[in-house]
PAKEZA-644234 format. One record per residue (C-alpha): residue number from 1; residue in three letters; x, y, z. Coordinates in pm, 1 decimal. Layout:
<pts>
@seq NUM; type ALA; u X; v Y; w Z
...
</pts>
This chain:
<pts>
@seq 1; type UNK; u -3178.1; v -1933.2; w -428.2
@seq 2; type UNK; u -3182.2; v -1571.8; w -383.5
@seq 3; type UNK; u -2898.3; v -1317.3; w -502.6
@seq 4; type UNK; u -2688.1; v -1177.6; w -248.0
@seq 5; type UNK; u -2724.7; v -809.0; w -256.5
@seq 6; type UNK; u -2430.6; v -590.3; w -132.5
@seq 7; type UNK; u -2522.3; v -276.1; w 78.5
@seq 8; type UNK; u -2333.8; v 0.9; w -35.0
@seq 9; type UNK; u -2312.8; v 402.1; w 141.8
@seq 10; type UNK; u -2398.4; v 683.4; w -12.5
@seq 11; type UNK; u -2126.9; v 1000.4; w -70.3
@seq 12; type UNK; u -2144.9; v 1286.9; w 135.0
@seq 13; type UNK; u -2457.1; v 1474.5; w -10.6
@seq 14; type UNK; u -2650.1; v 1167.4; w -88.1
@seq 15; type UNK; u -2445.3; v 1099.5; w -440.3
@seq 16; type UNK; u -2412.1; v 743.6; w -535.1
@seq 17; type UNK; u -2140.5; v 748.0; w -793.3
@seq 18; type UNK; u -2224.1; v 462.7; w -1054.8
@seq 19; type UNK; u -1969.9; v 209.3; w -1117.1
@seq 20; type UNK; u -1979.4; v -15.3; w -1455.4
@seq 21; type UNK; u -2083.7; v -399.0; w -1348.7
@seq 22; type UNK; u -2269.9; v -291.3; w -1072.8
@seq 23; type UNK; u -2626.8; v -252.9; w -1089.8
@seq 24; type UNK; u -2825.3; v -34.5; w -799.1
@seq 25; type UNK; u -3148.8; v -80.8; w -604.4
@seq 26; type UNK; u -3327.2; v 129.6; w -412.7
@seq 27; type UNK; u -3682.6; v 117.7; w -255.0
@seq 28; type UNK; u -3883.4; v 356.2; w -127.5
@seq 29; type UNK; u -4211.2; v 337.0; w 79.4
@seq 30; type UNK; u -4439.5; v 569.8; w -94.8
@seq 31; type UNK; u -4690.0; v 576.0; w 193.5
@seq 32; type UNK; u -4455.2; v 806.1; w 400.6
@seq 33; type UNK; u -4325.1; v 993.2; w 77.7
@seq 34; type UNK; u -4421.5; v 1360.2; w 47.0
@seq 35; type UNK; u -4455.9; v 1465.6; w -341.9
@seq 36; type UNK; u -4287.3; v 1769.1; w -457.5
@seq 37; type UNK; u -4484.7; v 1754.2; w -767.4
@seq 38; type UNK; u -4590.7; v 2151.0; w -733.3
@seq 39; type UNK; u -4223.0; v 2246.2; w -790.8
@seq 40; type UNK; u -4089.8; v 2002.5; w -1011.2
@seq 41; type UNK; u -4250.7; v 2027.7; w -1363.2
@seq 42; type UNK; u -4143.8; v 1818.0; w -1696.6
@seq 43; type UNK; u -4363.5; v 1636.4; w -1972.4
@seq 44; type UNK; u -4382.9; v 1342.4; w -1805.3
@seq 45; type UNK; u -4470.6; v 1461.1; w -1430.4
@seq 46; type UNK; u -4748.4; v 1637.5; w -1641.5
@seq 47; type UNK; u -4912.7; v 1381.5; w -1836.4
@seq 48; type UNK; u -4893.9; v 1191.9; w -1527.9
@seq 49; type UNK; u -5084.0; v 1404.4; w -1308.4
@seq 50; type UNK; u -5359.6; v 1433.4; w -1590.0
@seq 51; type UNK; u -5414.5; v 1071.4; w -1561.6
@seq 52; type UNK; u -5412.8; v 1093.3; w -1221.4
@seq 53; type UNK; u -5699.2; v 1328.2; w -1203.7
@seq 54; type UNK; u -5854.4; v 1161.9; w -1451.9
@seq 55; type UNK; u -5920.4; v 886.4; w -1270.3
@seq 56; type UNK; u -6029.4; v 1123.6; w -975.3
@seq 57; type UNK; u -5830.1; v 870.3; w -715.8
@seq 58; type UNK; u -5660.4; v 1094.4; w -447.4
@seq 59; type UNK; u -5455.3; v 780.6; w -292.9
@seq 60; type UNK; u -5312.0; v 695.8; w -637.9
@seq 61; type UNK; u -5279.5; v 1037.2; w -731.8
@seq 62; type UNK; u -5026.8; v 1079.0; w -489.3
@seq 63; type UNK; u -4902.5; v 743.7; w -492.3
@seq 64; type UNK; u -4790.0; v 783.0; w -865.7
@seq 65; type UNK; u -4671.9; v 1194.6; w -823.7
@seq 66; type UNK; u -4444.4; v 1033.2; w -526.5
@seq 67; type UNK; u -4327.8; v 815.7; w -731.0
@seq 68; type UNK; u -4204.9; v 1030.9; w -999.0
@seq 69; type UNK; u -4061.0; v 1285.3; w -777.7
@seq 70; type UNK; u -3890.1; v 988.3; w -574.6
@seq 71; type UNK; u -3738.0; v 852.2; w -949.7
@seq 72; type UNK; u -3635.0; v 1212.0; w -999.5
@seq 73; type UNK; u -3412.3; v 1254.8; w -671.9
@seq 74; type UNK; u -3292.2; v 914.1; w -730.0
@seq 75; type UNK; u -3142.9; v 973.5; w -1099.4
@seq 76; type UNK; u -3034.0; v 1295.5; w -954.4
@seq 77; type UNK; u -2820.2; v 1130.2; w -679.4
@seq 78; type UNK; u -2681.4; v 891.9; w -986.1
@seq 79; type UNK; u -2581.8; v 1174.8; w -1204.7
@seq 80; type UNK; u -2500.4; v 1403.7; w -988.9
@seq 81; type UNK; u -2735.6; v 1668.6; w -1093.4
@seq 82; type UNK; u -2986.1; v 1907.9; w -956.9
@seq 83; type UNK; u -3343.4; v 1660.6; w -1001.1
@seq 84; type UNK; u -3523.0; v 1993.1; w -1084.0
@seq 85; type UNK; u -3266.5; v 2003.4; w -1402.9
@seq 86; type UNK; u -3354.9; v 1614.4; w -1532.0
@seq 87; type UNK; u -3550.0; v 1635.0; w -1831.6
@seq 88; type UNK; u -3748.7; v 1270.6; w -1856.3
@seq 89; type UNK; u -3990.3; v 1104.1; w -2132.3
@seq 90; type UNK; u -4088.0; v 800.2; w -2225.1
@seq 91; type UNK; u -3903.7; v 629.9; w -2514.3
@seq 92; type UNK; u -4125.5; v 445.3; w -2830.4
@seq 93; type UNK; u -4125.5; v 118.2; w -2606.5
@seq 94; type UNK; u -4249.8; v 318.2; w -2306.7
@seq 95; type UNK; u -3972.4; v 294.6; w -2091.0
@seq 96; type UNK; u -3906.3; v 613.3; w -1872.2
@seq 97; type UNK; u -3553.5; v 787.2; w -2005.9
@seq 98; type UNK; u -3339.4; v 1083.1; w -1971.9
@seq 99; type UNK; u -3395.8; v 1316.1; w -2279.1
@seq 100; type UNK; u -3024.4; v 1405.6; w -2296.3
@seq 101; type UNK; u -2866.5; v 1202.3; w -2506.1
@seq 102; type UNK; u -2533.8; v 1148.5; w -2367.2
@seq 103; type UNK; u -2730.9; v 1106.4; w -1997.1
@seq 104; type UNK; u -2989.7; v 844.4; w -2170.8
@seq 105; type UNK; u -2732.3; v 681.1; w -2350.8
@seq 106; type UNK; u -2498.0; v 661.6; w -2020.1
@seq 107; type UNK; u -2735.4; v 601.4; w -1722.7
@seq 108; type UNK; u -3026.7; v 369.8; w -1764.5
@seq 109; type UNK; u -3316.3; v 290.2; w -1525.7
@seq 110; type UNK; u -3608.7; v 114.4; w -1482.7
@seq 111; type UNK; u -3901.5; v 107.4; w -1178.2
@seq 112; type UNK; u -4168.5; v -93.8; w -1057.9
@seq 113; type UNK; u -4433.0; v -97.2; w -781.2
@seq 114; type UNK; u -4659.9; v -278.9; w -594.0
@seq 115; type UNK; u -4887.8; v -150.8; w -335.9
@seq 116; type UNK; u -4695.0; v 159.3; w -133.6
@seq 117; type UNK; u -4373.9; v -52.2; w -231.1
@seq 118; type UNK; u -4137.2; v 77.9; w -493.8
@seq 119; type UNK; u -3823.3; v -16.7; w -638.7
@seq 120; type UNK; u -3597.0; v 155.4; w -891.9
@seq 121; type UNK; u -3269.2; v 2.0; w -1056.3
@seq 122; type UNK; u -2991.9; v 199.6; w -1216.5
@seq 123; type UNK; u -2712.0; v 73.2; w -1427.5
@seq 124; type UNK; u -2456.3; v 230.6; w -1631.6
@seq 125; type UNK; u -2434.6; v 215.2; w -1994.5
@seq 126; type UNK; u -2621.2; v -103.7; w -1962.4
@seq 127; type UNK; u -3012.4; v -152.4; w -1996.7
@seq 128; type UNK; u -3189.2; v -255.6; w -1717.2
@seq 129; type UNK; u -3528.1; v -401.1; w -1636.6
@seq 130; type UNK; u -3685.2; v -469.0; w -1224.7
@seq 131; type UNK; u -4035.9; v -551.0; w -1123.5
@seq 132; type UNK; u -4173.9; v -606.9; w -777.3
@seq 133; type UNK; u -4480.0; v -824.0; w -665.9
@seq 134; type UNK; u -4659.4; v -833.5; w -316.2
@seq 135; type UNK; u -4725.1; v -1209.9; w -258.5
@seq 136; type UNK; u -5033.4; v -1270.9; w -221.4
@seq 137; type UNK; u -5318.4; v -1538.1; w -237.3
@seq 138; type UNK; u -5446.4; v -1574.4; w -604.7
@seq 139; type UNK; u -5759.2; v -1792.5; w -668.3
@seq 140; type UNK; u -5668.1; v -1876.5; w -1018.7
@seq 141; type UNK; u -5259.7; v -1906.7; w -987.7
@seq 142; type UNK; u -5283.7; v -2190.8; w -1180.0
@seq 143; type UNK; u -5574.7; v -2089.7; w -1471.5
@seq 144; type UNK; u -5295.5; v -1759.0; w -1520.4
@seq 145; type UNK; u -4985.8; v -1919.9; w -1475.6
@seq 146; type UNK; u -5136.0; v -2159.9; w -1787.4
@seq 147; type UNK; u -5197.8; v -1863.8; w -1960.5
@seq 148; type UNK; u -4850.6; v -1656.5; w -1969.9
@seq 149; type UNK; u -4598.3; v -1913.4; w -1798.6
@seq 150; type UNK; u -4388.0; v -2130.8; w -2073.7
@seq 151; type UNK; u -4456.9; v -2527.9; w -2077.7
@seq 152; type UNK; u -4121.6; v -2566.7; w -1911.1
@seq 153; type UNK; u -4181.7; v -2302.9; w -1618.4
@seq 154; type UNK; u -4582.0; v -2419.6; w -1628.6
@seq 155; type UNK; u -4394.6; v -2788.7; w -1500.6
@seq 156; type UNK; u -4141.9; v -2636.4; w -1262.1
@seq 157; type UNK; u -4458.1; v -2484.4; w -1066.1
@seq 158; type UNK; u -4635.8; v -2778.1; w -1074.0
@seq 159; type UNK; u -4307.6; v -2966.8; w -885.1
@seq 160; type UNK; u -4312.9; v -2731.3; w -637.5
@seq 161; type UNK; u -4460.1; v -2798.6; w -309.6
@seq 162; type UNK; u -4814.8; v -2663.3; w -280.2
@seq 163; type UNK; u -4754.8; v -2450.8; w 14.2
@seq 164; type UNK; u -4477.6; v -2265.1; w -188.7
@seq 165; type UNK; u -4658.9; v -2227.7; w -523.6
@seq 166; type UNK; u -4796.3; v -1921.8; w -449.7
@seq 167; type UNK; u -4420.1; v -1749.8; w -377.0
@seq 168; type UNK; u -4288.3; v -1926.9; w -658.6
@seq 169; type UNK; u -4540.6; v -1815.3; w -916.3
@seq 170; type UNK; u -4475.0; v -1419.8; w -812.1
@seq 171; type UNK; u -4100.7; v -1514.7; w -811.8
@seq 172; type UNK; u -4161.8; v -1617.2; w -1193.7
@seq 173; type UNK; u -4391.8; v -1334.1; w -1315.5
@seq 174; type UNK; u -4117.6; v -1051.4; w -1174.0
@seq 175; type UNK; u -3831.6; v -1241.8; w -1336.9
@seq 176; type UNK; u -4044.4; v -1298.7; w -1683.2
@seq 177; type UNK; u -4170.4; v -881.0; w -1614.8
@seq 178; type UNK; u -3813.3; v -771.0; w -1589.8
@seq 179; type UNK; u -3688.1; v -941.5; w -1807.9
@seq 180; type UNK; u -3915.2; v -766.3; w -2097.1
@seq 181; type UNK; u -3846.0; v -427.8; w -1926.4
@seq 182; type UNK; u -3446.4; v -485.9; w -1970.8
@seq 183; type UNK; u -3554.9; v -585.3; w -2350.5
@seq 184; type UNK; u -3790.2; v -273.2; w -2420.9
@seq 185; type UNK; u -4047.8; v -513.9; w -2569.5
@seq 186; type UNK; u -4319.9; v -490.7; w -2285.1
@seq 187; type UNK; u -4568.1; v -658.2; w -2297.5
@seq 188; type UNK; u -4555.3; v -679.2; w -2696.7
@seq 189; type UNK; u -4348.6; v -1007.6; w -2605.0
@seq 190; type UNK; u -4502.0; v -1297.3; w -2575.4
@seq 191; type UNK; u -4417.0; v -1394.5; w -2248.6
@seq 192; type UNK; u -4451.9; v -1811.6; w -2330.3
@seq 193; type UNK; u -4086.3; v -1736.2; w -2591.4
@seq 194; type UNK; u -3909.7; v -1738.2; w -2325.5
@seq 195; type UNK; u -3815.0; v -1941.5; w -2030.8
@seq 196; type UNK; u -3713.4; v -1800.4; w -1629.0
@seq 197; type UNK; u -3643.9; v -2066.4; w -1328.5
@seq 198; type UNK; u -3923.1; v -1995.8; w -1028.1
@seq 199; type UNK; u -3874.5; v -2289.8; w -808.2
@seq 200; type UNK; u -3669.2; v -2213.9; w -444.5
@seq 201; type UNK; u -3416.4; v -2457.3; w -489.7
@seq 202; type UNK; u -3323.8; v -2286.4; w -871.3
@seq 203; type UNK; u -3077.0; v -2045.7; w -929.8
@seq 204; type UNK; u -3287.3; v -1758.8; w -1106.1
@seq 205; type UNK; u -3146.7; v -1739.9; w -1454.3
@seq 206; type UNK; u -3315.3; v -1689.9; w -1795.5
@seq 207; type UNK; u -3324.1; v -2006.7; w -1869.1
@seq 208; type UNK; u -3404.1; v -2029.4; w -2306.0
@seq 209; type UNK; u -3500.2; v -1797.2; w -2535.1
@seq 210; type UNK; u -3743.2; v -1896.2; w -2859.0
@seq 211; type UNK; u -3833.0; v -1547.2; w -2979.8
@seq 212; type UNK; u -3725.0; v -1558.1; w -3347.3
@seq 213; type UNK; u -3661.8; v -1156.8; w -3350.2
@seq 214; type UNK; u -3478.1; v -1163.4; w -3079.1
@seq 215; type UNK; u -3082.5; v -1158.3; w -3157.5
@seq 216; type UNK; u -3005.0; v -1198.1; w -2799.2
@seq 217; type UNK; u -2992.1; v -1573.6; w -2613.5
@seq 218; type UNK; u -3028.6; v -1643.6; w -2273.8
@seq 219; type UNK; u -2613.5; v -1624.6; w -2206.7
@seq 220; type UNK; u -2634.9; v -1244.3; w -2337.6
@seq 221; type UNK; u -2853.1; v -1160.5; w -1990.8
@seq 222; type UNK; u -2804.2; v -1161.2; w -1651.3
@seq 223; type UNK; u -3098.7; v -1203.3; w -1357.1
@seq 224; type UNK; u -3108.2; v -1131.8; w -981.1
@seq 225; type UNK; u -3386.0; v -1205.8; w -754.3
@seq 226; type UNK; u -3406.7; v -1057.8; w -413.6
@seq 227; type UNK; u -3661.2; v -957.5; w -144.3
@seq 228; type UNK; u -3722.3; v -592.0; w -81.1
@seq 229; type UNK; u -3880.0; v -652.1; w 234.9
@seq 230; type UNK; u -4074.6; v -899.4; w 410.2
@seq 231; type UNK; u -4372.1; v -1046.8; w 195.6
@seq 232; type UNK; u -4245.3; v -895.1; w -132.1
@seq 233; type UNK; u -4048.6; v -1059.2; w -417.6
@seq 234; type UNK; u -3837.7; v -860.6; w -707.1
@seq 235; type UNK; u -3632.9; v -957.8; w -998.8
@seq 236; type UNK; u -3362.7; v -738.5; w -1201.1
@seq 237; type UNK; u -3252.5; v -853.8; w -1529.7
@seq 238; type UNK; u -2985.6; v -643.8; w -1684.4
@seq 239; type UNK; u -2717.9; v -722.2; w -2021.0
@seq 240; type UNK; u -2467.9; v -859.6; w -1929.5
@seq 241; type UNK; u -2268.3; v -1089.9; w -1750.3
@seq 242; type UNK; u -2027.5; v -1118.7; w -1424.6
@seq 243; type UNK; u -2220.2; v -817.6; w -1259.3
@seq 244; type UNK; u -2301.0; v -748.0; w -904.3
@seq 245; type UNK; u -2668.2; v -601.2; w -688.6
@seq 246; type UNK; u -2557.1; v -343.1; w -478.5
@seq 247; type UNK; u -2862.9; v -200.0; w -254.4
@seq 248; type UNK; u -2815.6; v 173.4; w -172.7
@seq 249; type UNK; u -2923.4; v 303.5; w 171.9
</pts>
């Protein structure tokens, strides 16, 4: 069952004032995003653009500038400040941040992509974690699924009906991927310590938790799963409970 996402209008000027409880989504279609890379300048939009033309790829070269710009107006609209002024980094789990302190500590967000697709989540004074898959036909669902899903979640594909295997697989790896963003553990988790729901008919929760360093248990998060736009699936996972998705225009 998916989340019900509430649409909610922008202020006059574009500013989406944050509200606590509430967590917001936005996507963006990179494809017909122009980067304003040239003018906007910060550690991060630099080290960026190095690996970009490192890897000498002019389609993901723009595809990740457009990206960063399009994270940049976004936490701009949230705050309320001039995106040229936002000063970001990356954090010692390598999770994008503000570098102000009272901002970072205040406004978290997290983003994720998949093709030209890609989706940002903003929450305040609450950490946040959202991933986004293109579903697609995988040769060895099963063989990976094996590999990172749980025993539990490993059964719950198996029950589902073939022809929906392939949705509910990408419906578990976005829950299980934001759920480690929200954390700040990355990948560094083992993603078998910990159990989502994947199948249609569940209600997409967290569903155990059997990480001995973790403090947290599976009550102390909250998970929505949604779909962006036709033939794409996304999960947000944020602390937390009693909270609301509201989708920003």
């Amino acid at each position: 069952m998916l989340a019900i996402i509430d649409r909610t209008e922008s202020a006059p000027g574009g500013r989406v004032r944050l509200e606590p409880g509430t967590i917001y989504v936005f996507s963006v279609d990179l494809a017909r995003v122009e980067s304003d890379s040239g003018i906007i300048d910060d550690p991060l939009t630099a080290e960026v653009r190095l690996e970009a033309m490192a890897r000498d790829r002019l389609f993901r070269s723009h595809r990740t500038l457009a990206g960063r710009d399009c994270l940049r107006r976004i936490i701009g609209r949230c705050s309320g400040r001039d995106p040229r002024s936002l000063k970001l980094s990356r954090g010692k789990d390598g999770k994008p941040r503000l570098l102000d302190p009272d901002d970072a500590q205040r406004i978290h967000f997290n983003a994720s992509h998949s093709g030209d697709l890609m989706v940002v989540a903003v929450s305040l004074n609450t950490p946040v974690g959202i991933d986004v898959e293109g579903v697609r036909p995988l040769d060895n669902l099963l063989s990976t699924a094996g590999y990172y899903f749980s025993n539990a979640e490993f059964e719950e594909l198996l029950s589902v009906h073939p022809e929906d295997q392939c949705r509910a697989f990408y419906a578990g790896w976005t829950r299980k991927e934001a759920f480690v963003k929200a954390t700040g553990e990355g990948m560094r988790r083992d993603f078998r310590s910990f159990d989502v729901t994947l199948s249609p008919s569940a209600v997409p929760r967290i569903a155990a938790i059997r990480s001995a360093s973790s403090v947290e248990n599976s009550h102390a998060w909250q998970m929505f799963a949604f779909e962006p736009c036709p033939g794409y699936v996304a999960a947000v996972v944020a602390r937390g409970e009693g909270g609301r998705l509201a989708r920003v225009d």
